[in-house]
PyMOL CGO cylinders between C-alpha atoms (Angstrom):
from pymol import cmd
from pymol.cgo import CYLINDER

trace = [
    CYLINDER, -17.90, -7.74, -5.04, -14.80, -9.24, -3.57, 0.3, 1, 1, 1, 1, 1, 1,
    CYLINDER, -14.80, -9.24, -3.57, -11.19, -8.93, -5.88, 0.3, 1, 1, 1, 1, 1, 1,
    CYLINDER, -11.19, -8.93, -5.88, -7.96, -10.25, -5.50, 0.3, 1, 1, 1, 1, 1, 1,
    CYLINDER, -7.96, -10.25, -5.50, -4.79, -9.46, -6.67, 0.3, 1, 1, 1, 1, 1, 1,
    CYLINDER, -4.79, -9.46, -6.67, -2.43, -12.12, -8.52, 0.3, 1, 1, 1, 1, 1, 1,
    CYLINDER, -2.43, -12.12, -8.52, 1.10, -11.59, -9.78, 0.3, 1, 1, 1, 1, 1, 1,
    CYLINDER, 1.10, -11.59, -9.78, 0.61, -11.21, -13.76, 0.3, 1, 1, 1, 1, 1, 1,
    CYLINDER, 0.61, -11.21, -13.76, 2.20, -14.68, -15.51, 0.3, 1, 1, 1, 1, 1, 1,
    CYLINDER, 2.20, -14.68, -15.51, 5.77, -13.66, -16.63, 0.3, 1, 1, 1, 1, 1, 1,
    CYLINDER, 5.77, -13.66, -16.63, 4.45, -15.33, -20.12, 0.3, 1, 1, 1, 1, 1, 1,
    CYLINDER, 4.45, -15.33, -20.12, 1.84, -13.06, -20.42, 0.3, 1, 1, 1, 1, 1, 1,
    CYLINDER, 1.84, -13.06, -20.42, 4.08, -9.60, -19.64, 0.3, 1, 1, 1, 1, 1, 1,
    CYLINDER, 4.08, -9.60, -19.64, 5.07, -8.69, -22.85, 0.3, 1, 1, 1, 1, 1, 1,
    CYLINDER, 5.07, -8.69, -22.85, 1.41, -8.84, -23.98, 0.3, 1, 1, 1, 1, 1, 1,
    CYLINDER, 1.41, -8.84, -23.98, 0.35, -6.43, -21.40, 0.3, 1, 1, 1, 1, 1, 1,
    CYLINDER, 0.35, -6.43, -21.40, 3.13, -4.27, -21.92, 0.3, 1, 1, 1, 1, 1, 1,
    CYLINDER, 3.13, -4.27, -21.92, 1.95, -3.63, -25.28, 0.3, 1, 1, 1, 1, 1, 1,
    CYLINDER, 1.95, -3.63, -25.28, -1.82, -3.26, -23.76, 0.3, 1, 1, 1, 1, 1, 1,
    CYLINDER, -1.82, -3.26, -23.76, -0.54, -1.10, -21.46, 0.3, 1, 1, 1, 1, 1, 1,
    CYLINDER, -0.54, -1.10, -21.46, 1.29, 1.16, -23.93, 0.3, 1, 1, 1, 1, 1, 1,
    CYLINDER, 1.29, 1.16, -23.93, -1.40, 1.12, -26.40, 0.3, 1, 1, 1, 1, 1, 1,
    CYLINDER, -1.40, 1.12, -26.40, -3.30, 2.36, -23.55, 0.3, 1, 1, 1, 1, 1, 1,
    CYLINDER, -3.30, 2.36, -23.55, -0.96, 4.79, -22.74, 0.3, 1, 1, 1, 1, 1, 1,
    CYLINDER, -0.96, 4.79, -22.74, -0.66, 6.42, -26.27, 0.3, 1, 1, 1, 1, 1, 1,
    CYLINDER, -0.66, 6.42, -26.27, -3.86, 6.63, -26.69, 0.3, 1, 1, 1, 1, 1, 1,
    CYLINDER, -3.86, 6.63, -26.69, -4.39, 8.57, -23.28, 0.3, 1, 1, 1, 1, 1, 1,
    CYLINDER, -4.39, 8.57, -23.28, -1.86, 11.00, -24.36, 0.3, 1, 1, 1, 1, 1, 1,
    CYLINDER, -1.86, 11.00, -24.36, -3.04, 11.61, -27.63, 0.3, 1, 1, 1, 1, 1, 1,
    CYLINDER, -3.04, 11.61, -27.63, -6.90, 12.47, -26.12, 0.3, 1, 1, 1, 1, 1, 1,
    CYLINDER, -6.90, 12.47, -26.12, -4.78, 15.25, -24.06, 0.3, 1, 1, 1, 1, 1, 1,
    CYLINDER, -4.78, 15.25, -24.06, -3.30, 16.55, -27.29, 0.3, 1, 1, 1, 1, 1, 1,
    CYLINDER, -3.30, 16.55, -27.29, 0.16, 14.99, -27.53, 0.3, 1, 1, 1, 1, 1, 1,
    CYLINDER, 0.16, 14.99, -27.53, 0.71, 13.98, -31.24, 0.3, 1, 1, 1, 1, 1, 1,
    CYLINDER, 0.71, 13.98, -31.24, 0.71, 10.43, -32.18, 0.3, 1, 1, 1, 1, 1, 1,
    CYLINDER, 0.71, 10.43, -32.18, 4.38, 9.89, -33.09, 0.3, 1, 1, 1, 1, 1, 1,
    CYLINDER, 4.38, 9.89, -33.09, 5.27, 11.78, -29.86, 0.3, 1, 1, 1, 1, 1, 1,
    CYLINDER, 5.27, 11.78, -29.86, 3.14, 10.39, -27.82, 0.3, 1, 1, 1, 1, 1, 1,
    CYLINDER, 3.14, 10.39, -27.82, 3.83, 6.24, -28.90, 0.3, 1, 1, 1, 1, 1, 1,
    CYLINDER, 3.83, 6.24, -28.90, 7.71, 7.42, -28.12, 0.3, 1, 1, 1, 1, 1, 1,
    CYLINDER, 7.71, 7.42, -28.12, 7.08, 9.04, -24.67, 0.3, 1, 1, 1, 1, 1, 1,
    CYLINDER, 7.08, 9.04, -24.67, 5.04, 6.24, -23.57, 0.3, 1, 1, 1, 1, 1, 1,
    CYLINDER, 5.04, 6.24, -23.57, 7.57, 3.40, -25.03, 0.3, 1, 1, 1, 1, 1, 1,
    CYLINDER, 7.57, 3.40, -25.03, 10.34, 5.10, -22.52, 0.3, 1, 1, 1, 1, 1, 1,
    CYLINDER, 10.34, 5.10, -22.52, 8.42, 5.67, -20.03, 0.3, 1, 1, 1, 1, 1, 1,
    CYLINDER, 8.42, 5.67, -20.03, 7.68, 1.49, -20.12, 0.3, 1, 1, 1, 1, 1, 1,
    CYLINDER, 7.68, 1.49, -20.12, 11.48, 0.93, -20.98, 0.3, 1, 1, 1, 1, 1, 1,
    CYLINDER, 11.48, 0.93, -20.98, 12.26, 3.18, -17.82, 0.3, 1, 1, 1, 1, 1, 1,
    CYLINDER, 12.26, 3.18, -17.82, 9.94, 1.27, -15.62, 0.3, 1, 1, 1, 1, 1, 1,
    CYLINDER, 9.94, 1.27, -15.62, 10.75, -2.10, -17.10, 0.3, 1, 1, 1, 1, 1, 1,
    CYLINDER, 10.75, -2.10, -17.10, 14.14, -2.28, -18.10, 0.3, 1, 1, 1, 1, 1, 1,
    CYLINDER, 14.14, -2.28, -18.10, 15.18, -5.64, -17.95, 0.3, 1, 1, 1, 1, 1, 1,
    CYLINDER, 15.18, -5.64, -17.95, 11.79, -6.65, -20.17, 0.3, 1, 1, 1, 1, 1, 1,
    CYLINDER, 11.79, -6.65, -20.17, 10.16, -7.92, -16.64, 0.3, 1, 1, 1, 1, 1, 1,
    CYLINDER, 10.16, -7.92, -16.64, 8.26, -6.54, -13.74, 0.3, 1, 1, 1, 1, 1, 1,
    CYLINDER, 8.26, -6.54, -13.74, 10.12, -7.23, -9.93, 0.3, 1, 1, 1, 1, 1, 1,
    CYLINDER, 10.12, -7.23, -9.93, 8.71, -6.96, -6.45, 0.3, 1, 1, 1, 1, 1, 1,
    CYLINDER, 8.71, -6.96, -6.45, 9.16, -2.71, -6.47, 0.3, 1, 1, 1, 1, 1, 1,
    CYLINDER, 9.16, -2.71, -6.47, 7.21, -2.68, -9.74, 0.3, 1, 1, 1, 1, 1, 1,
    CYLINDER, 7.21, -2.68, -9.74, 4.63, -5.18, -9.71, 0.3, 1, 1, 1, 1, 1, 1,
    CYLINDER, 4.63, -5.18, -9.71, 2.17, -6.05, -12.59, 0.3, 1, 1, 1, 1, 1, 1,
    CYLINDER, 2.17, -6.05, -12.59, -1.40, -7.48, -10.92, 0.3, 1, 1, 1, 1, 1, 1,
    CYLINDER, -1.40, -7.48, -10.92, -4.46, -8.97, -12.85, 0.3, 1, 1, 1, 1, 1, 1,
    CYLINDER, -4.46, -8.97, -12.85, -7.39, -8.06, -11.05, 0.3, 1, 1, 1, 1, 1, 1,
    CYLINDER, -7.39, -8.06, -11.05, -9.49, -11.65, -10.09, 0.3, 1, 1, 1, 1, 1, 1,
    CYLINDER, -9.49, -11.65, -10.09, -13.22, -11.41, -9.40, 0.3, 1, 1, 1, 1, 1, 1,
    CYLINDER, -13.22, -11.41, -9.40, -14.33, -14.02, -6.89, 0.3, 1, 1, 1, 1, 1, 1,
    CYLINDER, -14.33, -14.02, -6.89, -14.99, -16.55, -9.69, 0.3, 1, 1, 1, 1, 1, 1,
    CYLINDER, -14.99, -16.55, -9.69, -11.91, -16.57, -11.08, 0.3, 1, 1, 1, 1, 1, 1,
    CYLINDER, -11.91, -16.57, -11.08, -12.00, -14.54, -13.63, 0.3, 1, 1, 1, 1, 1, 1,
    CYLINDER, -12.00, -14.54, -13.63, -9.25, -11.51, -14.44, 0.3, 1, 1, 1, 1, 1, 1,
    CYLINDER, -9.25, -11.51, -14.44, -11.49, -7.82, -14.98, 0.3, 1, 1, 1, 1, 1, 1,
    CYLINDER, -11.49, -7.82, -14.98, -8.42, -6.33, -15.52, 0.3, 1, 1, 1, 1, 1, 1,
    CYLINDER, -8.42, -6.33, -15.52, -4.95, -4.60, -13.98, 0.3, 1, 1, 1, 1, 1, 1,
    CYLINDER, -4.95, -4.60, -13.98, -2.81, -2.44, -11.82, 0.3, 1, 1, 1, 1, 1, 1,
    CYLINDER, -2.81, -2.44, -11.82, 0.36, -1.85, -12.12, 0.3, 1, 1, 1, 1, 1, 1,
    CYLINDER, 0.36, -1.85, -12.12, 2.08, -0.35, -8.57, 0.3, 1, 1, 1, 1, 1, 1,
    CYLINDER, 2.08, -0.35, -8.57, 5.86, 0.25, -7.94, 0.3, 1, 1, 1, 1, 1, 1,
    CYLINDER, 5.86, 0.25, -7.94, 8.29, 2.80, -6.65, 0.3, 1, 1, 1, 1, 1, 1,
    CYLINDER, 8.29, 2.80, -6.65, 8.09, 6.31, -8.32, 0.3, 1, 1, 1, 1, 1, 1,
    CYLINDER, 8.09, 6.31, -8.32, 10.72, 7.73, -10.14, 0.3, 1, 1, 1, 1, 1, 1,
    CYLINDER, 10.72, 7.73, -10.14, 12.38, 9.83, -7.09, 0.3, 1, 1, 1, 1, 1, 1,
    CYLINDER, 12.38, 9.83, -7.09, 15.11, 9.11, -4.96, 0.3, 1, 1, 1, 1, 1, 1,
    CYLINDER, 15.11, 9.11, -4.96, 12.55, 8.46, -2.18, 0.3, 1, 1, 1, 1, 1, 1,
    CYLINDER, 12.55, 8.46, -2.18, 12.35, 4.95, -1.06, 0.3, 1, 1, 1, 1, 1, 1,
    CYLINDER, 12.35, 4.95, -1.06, 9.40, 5.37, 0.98, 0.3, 1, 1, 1, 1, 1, 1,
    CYLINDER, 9.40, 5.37, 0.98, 7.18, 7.03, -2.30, 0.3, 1, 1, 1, 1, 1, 1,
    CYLINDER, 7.18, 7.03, -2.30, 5.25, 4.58, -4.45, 0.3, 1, 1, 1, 1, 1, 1,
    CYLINDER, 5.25, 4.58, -4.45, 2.96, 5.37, -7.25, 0.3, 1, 1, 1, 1, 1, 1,
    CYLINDER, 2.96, 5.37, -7.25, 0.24, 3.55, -9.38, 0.3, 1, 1, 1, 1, 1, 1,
    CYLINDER, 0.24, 3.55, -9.38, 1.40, 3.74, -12.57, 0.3, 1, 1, 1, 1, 1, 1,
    CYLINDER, 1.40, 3.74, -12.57, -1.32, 1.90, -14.48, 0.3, 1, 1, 1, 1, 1, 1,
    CYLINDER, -1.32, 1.90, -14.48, -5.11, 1.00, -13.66, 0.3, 1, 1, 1, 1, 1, 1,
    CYLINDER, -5.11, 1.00, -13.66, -7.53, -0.66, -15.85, 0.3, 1, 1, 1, 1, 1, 1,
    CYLINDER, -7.53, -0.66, -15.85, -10.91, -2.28, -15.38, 0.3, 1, 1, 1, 1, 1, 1,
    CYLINDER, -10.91, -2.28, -15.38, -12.24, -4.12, -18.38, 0.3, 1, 1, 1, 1, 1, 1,
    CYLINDER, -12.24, -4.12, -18.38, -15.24, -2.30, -19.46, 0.3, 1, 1, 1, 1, 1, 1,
    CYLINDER, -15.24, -2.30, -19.46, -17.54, -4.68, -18.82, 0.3, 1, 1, 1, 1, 1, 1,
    CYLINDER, -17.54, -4.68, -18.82, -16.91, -4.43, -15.15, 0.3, 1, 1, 1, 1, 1, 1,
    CYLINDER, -16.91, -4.43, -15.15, -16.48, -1.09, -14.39, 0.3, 1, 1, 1, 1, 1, 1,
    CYLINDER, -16.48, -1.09, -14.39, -19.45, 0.21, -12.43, 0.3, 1, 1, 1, 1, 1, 1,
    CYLINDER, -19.45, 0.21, -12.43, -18.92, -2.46, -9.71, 0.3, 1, 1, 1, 1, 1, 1,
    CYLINDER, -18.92, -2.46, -9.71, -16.54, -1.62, -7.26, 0.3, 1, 1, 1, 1, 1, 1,
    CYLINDER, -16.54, -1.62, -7.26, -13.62, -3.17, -8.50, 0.3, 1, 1, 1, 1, 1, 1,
    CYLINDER, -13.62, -3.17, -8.50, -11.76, 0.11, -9.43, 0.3, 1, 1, 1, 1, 1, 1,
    CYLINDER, -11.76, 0.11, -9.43, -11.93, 1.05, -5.62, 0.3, 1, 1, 1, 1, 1, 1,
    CYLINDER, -11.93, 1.05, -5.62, -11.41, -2.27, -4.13, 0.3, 1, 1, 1, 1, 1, 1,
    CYLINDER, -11.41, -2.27, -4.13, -8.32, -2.84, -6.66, 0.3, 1, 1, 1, 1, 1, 1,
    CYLINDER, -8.32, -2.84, -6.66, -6.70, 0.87, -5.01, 0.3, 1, 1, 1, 1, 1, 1,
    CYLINDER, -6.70, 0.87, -5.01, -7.06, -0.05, -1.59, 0.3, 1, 1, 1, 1, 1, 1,
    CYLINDER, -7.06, -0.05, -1.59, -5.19, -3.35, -2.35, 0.3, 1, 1, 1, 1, 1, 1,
    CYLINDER, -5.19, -3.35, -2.35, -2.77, -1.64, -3.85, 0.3, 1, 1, 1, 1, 1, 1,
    CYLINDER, -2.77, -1.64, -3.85, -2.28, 0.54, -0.87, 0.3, 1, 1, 1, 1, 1, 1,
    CYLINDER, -2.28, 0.54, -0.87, -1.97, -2.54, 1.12, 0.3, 1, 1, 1, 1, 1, 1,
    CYLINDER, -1.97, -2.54, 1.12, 1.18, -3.27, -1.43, 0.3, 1, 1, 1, 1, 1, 1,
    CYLINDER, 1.18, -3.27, -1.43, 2.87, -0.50, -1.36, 0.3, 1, 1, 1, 1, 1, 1,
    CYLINDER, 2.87, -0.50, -1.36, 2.24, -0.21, 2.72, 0.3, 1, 1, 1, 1, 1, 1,
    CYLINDER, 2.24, -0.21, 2.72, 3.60, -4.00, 3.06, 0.3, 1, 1, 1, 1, 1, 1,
    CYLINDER, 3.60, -4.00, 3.06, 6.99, -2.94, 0.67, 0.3, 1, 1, 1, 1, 1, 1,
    CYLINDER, 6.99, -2.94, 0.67, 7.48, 0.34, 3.48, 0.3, 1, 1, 1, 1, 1, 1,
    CYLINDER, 7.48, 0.34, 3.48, 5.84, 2.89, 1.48, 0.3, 1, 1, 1, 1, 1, 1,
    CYLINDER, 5.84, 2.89, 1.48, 4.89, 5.80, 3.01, 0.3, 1, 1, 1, 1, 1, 1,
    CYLINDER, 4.89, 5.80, 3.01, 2.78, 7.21, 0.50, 0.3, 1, 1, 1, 1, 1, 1,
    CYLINDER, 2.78, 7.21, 0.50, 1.01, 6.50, -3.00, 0.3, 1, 1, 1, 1, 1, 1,
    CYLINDER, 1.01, 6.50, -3.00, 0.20, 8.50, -5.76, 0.3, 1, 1, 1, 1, 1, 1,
    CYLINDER, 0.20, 8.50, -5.76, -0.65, 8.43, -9.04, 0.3, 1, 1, 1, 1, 1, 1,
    CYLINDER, -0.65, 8.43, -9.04, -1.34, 10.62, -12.44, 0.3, 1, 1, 1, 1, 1, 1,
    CYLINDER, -1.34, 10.62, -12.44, -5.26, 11.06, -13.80, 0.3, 1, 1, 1, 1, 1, 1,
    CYLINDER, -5.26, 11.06, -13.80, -5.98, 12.51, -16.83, 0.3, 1, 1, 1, 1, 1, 1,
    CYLINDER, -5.98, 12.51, -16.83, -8.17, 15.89, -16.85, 0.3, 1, 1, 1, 1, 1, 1,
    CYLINDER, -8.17, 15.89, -16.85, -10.67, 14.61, -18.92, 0.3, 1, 1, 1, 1, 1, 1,
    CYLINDER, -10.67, 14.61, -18.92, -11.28, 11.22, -16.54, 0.3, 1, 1, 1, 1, 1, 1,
    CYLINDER, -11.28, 11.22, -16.54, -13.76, 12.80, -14.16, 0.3, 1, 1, 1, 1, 1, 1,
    CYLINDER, -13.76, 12.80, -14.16, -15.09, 9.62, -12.97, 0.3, 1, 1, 1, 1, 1, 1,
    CYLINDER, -15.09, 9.62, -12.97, -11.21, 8.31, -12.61, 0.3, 1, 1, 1, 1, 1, 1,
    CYLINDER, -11.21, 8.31, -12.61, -10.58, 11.46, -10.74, 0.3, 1, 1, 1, 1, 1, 1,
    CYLINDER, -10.58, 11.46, -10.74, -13.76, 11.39, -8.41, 0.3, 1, 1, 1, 1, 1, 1,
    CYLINDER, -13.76, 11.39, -8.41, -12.97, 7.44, -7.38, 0.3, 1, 1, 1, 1, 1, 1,
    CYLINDER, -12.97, 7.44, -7.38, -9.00, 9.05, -6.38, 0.3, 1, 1, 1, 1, 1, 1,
    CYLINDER, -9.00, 9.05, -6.38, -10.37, 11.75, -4.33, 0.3, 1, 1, 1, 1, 1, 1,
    CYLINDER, -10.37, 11.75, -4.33, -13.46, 9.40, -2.74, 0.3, 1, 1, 1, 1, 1, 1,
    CYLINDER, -13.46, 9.40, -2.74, -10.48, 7.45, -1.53, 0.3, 1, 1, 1, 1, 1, 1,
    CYLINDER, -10.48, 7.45, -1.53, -8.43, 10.18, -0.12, 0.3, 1, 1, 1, 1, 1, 1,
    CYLINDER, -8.43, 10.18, -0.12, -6.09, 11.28, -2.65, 0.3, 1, 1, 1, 1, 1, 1,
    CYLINDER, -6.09, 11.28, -2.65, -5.43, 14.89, -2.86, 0.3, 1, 1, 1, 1, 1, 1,
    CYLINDER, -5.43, 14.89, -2.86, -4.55, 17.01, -5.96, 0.3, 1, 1, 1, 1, 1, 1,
    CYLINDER, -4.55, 17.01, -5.96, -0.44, 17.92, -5.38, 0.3, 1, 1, 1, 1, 1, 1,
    CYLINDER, -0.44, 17.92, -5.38, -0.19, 19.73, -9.28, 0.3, 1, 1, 1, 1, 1, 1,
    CYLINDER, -0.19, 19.73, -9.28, -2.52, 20.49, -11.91, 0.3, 1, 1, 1, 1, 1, 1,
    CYLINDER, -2.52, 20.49, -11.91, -1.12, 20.45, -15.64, 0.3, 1, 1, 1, 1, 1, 1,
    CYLINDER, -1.12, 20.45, -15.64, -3.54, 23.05, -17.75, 0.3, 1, 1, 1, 1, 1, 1,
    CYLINDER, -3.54, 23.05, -17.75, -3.37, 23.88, -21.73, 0.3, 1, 1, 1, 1, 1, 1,
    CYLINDER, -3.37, 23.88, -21.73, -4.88, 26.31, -24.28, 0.3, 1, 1, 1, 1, 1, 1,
    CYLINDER, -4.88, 26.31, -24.28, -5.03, 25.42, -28.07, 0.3, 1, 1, 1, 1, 1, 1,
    CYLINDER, -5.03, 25.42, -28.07, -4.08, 28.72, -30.14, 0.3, 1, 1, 1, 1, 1, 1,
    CYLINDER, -4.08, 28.72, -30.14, -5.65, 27.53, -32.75, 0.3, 1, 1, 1, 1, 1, 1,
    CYLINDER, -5.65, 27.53, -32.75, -9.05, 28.92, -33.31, 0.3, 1, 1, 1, 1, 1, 1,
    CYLINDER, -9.05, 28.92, -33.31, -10.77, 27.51, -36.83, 0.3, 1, 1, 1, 1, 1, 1,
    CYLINDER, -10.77, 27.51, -36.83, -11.06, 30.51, -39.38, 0.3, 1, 1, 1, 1, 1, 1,
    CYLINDER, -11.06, 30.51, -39.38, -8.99, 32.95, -37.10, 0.3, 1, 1, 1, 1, 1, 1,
    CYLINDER, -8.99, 32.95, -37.10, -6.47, 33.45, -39.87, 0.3, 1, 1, 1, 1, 1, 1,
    CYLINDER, -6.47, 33.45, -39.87, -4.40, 36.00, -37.62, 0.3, 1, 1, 1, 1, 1, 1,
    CYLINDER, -4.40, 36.00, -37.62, -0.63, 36.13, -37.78, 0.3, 1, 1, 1, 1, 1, 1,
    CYLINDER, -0.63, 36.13, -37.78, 0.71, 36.07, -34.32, 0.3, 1, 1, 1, 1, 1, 1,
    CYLINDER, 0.71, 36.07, -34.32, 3.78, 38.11, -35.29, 0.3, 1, 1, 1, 1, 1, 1,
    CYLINDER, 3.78, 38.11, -35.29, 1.70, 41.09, -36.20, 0.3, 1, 1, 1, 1, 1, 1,
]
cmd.load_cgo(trace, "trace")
């Protein structure tokens, strides 16, 4: 199954911004990040990224076009946030969920790679969520390698009822 990439409409922008911050929140709430904190962290991360209210050529938005024409969803590809010119990350990837299972996720990275290679990137990376194992697998299929890992513990236990300060 064959996908292209195509410049996402200007007109359609802010509606994906909001998809893709939706998205966003929602990720970081699953990975325990309360809701209020989490819809703020995610609207400056997008504000960061998109300041001017509009993606350029170093942070591009893509729909992701099946061979009949059809969009199964996103990426979202620019430079990352250090003072490296030559780093680029992913910074969003979604297949609709009625695709997913067909190749698209892969073929939509490798394009991406192509991108970020044709913009003088040197290398790409990108953030998965812990509990995404099937996310994670595809990323490491394709050669990406783990560079930090991010862990938690929840204190909380239900019915432990013990004062930490004793």
């Amino acid at each position: 199954m064959a996908i292209c990439l195509e410049l996402l409409d200007p007109g359609s922008f802010p509606q994906w911004l909001e998809q893709s911050c939706s998205e966003y929140v929602a990720d970081l709430i699953s990975s325990g990040s309360a809701p209020g904190a989490a819809r703020q962290q995610a609207e400056a991360s997008l504000h960061k990224s998109f300041p001017e209210g509009r993606p350029g050529l170093d942070n591009a938005v893509f729909t992701l076009m099946d061979q009949g024409g059809s969009a199964v969803g996103y990426i979202w590809v620019g430079r990352d946030h250090s003072d490296d010119p030559t780093a680029w990350w992913v910074w969003d990837i979604l297949v609709d969920s009625a695709h997913r299972g067909k190749g698209y996720g892969r073929e939509a990275m490798q394009l991406a790679e192509e991108y970020a290679r044709s913009r003088g990137a040197l290398t790409l990376g990108l953030n998965v969520f812990g509990y995404n194992a099937s996310a994670r697998g595809l990323y490491e299929s394709l050669g990406y390698e783990t560079t930090s890992i991010k862990m938690r513990k929840s204190l909380l236990s239900a019915g432990s009822g013990e004062d930490a300060s004793n």
